[in-house]
N, C-alpha and C positions, 0 to 999 in steps of 0.2 A: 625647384632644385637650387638649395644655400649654393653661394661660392667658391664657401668656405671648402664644402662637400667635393666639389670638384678642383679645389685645388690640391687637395688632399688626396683625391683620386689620381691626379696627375704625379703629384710627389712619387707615390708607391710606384707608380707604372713605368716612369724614369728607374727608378733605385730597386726593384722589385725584391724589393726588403721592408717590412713593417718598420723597424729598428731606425733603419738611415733613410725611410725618409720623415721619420718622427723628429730626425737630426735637422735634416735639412727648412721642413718649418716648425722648429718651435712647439712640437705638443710631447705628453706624452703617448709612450705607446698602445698605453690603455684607450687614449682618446683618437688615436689615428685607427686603430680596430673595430672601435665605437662605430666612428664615424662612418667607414667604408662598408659596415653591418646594415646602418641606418640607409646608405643609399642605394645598397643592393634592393633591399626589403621595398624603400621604392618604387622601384624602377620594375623589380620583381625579376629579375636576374641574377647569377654569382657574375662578378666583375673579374674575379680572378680565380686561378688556379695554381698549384703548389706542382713544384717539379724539381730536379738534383739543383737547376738555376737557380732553382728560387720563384717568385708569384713569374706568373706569366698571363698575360691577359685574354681574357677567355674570348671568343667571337662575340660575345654583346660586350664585353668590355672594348674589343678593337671599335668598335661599331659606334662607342660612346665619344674614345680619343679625341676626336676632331671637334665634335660638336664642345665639348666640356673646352677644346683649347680657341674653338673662335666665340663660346661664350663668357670668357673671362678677358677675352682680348676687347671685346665690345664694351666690357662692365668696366675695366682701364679706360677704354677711349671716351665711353659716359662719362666717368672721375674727369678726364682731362680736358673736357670741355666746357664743362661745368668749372672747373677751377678756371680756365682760360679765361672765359667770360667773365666771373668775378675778377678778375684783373689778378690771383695770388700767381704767386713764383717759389713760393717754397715748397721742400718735397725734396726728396730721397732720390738718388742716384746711384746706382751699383753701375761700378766700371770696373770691365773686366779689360788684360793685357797681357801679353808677353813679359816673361821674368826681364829681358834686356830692357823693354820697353818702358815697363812699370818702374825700375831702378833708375834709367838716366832720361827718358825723353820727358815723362807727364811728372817728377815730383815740382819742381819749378812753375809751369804752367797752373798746376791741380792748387797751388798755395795760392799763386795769384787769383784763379778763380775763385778761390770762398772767400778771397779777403774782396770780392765785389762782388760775391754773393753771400752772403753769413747767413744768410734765410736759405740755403739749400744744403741737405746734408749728402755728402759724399763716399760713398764706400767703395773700396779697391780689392778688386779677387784676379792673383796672378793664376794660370794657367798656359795650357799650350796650344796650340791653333785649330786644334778639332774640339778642343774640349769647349772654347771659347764661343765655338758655333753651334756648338751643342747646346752650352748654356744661354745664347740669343734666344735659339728656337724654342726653349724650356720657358723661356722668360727670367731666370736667374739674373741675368744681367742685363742692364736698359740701353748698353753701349760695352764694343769691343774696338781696344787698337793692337793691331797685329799686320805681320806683313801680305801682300796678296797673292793670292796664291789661284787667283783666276776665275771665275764664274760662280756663282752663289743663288741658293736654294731662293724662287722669286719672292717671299714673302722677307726676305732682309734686302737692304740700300746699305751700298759703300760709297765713300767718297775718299780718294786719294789727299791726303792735308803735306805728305813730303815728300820726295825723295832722297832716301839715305843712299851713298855711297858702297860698293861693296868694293872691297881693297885686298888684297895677296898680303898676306902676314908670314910671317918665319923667323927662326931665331937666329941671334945675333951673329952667331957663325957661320949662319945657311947659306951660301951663294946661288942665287938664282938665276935660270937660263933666259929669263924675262929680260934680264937687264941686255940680251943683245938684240932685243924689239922683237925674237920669233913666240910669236902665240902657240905654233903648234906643240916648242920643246917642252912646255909646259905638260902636255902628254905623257912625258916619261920623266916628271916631278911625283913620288908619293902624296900623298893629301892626307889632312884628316877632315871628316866631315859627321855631319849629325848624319842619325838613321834615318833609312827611306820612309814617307810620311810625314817629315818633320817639318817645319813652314825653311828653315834654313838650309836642309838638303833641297830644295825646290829650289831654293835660290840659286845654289850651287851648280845644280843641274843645267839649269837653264840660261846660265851663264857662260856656258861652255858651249851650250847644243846652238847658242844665239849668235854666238863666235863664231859657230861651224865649225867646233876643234873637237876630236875626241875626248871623253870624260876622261879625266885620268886616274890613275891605279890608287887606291885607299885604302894608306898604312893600317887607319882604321875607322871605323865607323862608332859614335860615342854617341853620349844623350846630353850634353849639354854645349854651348860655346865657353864655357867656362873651362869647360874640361878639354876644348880643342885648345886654344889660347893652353894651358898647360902641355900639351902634349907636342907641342909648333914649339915652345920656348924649349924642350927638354929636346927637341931635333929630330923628332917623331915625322915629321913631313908638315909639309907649305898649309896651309888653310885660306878659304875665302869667304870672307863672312864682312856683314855693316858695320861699319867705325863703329857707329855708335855701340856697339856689343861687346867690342875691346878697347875701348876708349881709355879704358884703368890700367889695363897690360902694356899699351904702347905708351901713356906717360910715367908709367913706371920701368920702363925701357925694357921689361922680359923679355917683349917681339919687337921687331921691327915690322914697316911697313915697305913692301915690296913695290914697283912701278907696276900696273896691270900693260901689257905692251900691245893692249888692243884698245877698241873704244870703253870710254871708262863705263862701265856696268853701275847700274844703281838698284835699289831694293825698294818697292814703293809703300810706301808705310801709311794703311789706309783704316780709316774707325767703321764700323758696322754698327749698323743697327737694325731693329723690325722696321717693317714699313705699317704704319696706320694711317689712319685718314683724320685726327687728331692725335699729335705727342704733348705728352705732358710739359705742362710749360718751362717746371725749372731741366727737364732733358732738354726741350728746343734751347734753351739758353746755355746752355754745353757744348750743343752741337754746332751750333753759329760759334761759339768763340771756339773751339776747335776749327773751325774752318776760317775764323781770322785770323789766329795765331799761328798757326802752323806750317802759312804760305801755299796752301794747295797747287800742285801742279794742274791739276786737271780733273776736275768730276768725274765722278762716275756716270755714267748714260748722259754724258753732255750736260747737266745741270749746273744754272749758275753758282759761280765759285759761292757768291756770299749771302744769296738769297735764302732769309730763314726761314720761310713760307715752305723751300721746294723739300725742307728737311724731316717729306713723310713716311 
């Protein structure tokens, strides 16, 4: 059974569409048809079936999922041992992130790293915080940074590299109940916040519920911080979101930054990735200097901060 076969097989089962996921690796669609013919015939099963959805995976195809994804994880971790051993470091890295995150925290860091690695090539896919765990689990991408958002599926490892700030934002003529040190008046402040599900409503949430204060009432619920930051500046209601997210709106004076009048709230901004029992080496050498540069608070499951052995 090629690998090729089984990536192929995976593609479609993700995307369950012929078309996108021809898109996604690189064939045509003649050949992604081809192929998923040739390993039905096989195996001597249909893998998929046709429905208003689109393919859906038959019971020998659910049956195959697992094996086809820990036998390509194995035929990775074969490549990265073998490479390891020969002593190379070069090799491909897909890093996936948050739109805030990919724009102000990693382009600084991501420059310095190839100018001390030029033998690794680096590729960036912004997304949003389910997508990006999605695409861990699929294998699309070899690392994820984005905010935590609490317990993760055991076949991925986090490790926390910051703590970002979360801050009370409002515009310039907003007076805030904050400034007479009650946390609770903040209750009967409008808000605006990203929708439920989003890694920044989580923050928001849990900001509040950590406080012990009631959530308060939301002028409106929006899909981006881009779009709260506008909507806080036009006097829409208060927002709470990581500096770093409105970084551009507060030095360009839209919003101001409000005092938080309880313990200062932070947002922990942690990288993800699969766990193997060999990584590729130019990924280990990413993931050690993410965790030197970025100051880590604190590991995940206790793990020491800087040891690059423990980043399986």
């Amino acid at each position: 059974m090629y690998a090729r076969l089984l990536r192929t097989f995976l593609a479609v089962a993700r995307s369950r569409n012929i078309t996108r996921a021809a898109e996604q690796i690189h064939l045509a669609q003649s050949s992604v048809s081809d192929q998923i013919q040739f390993l039905e015939t096989e195996l001597g099963a249909d893998l998929f079936t046709r429905s208003k959805l689109g393919l859906e995976l038959t019971r020998a195809g659910e049956a195959l999922k697992p094996y086809a994804e820990e036998i390509l994880m194995l035929s990775d971790e074969a490549r990265a041992a073998v490479e390891a051993n020969m002593g190379k470091t070069a090799g491909t890295v897909t890093i996936g992130a948050l739109e805030t995150i990919a724009s102000v925290k990693l382009p600084r860091w991501l420059s310095a790293f190839q100018d001390d690695h030029p033998d690794i090539n680096l590729k960036l896919k912004v997304a949003g915080s389910g997508d990006l765990l999605r695409k861990l689990e699929d294998g699309e991408i070899d690392v994820g940074f984005c905010f935590d958002k609490g317990a993760l599926d055991e076949r991925l490892a986090k490790r926390t590299i910051s703590a970002e700030p979360l801050i009370l934002i409002a515009s310039r003529e907003q007076q805030s109940p904050s400034r007479t040190g009650d946390l609770t008046a903040l209750a009967s402040v409008s808000f605006v916040a990203t929708e439920v599900g989003c890694v920044y409503r989580h923050l928001f949430d849990r900001a509040f519920a950590e406080a012990g204060v009631a959530a308060p009432k939301l002028a409106a619920e929006v899909g981006s911080i881009g779009t709260i930051a506008r909507l806080v500046a036009a006097g829409t209601g208060m927002g709470l979101v990581p500096r770093l997210a409105v970084a551009d709106a507060l030095d360009s004076g839209e919003i101001v930054e409000m005092p938080w009048p309880g313990e200062v709230a932070t947002a922990s901004l942690v990288m993800i990735w699969r766990r193997r029992r060999v990584q590729p080496p130019a990924l280990k050498l990413l993931l050690a200097a993410a965790s030197e540069n970025f100051a880590p608070v604190k590991s995940a499951g206790d793990h020491p901060r800087h040891a690059v052995s423990s980043l399986s």
